[in-house]
C-alpha positions as CSV (number, residue, x, y, z in Angstrom):
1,X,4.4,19.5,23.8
2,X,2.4,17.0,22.3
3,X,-0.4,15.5,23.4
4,X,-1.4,12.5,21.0
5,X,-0.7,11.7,17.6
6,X,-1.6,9.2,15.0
7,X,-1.4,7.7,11.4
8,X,-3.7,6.2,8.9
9,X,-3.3,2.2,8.2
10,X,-5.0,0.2,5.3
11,X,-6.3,-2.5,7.6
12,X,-7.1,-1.6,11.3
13,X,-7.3,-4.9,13.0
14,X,-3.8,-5.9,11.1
15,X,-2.4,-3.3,12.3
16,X,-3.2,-3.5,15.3
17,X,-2.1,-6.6,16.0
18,X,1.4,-5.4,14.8
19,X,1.3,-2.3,16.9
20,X,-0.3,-4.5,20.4
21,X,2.8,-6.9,20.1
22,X,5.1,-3.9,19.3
23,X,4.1,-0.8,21.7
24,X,3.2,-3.8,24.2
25,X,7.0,-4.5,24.5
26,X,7.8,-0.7,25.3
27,X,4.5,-0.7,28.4
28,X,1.8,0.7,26.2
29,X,-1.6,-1.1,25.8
30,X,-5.2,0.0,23.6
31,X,-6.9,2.3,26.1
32,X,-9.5,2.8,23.7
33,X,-11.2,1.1,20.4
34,X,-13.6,2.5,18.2
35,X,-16.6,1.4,17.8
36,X,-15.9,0.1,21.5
37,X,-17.0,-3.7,20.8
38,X,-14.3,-4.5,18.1
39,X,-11.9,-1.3,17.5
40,X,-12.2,-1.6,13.3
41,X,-12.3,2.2,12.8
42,X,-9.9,3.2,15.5
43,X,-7.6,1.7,18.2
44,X,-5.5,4.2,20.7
45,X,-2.6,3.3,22.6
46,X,-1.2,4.6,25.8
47,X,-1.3,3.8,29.6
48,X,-3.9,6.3,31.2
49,X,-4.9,8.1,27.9
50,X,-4.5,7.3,24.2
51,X,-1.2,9.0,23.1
52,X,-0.9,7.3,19.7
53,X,-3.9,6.1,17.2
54,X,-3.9,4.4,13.8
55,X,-7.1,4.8,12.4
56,X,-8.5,4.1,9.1
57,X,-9.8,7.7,8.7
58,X,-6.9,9.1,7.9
59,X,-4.8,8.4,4.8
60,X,-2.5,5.3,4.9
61,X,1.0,4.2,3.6
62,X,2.3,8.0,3.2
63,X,5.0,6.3,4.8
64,X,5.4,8.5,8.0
65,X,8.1,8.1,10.9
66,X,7.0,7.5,14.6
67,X,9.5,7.2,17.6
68,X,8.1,5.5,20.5
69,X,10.5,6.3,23.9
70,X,11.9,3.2,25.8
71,X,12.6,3.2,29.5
72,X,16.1,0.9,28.2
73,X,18.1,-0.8,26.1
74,X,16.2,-4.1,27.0
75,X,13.0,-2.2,26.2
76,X,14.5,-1.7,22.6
77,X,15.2,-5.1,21.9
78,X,11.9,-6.6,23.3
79,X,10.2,-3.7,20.8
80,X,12.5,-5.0,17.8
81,X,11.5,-8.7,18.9
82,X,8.2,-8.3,19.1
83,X,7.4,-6.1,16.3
84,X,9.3,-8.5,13.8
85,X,7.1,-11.5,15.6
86,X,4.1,-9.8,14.7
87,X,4.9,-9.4,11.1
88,X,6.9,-6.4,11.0
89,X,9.6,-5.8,8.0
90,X,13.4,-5.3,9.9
91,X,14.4,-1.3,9.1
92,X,17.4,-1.2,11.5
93,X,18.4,-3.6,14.2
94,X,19.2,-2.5,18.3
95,X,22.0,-0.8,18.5
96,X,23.7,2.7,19.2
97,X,23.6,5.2,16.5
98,X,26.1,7.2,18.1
99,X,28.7,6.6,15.3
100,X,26.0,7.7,12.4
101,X,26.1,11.7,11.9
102,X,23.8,13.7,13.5
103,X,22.8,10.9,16.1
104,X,23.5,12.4,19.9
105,X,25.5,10.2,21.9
106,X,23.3,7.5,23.9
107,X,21.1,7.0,20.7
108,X,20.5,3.7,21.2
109,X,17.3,2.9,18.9
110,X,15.8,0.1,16.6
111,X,13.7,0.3,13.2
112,X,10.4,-1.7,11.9
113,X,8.4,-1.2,9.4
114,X,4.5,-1.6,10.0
115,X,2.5,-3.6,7.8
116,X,1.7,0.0,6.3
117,X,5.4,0.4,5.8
118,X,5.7,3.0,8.4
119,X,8.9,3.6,10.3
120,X,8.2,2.6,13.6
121,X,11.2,3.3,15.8
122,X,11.6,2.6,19.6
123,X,15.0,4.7,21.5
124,X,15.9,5.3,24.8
125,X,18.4,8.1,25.0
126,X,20.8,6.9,28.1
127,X,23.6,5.2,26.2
């Protein structure tokens, strides 16, 4: 299981800004910045705990995939609105993947890419 996980971006505050509208939509919020007064170096999302970070220690645009779980099919959309809002780049609209091989049946999931070009996906798994 894991425990918290995170990717390198180019520009911390942009990206968080993309990833505040985006993981907002899905119940997430920053839970913690670093330094504390501004979050340039580090910003990590969760609800209690940071489960996710972007950082600008680590290295950026390796292009990396992240699935974010959503609680429903409305959650998905909201994510998909919000992270195309907020300047994200459209990598595959809401909507069930059920049809697409190797996709379980329920997939229903939508794509953004990050200002980093990241795959950002958010899913919920109950058809």
């Amino acid at each position: 299981m894991i425990d918290h996980t995170g990717i390198g971006v180019a520009d911390v505050v942009r990206s968080a800004a993309f990833y505040d509208a985006a993981l907002g939509a899905l119940g997430l919020r920053r839970v913690m910045q670093i330094p504390k007064n501004d979050g340039a170096d580090g910003v990590g999302y969760g609800v209690d705990y940071p489960v996710f970070w972007i950082d600008r220690f680590h290295p950026h645009s390796v292009k990396q995939h992240t699935a974010f779980a959503a609680r429903n099919r409305a959650e998905v959309d909201a994510f998909h609105a919000a992270a195309l809002k907020a300047g994200g780049t459209d990598n595959g609209p809401p909507g069930l993947r059920d049809t697409i091989k190797g996709y379980p049946p329920g997939y229903y999931a939508a794509f953004v890419l990050d200002p980093d070009g990241n795959n950002t996906e958010a899913v919920f798994r109950g058809g």
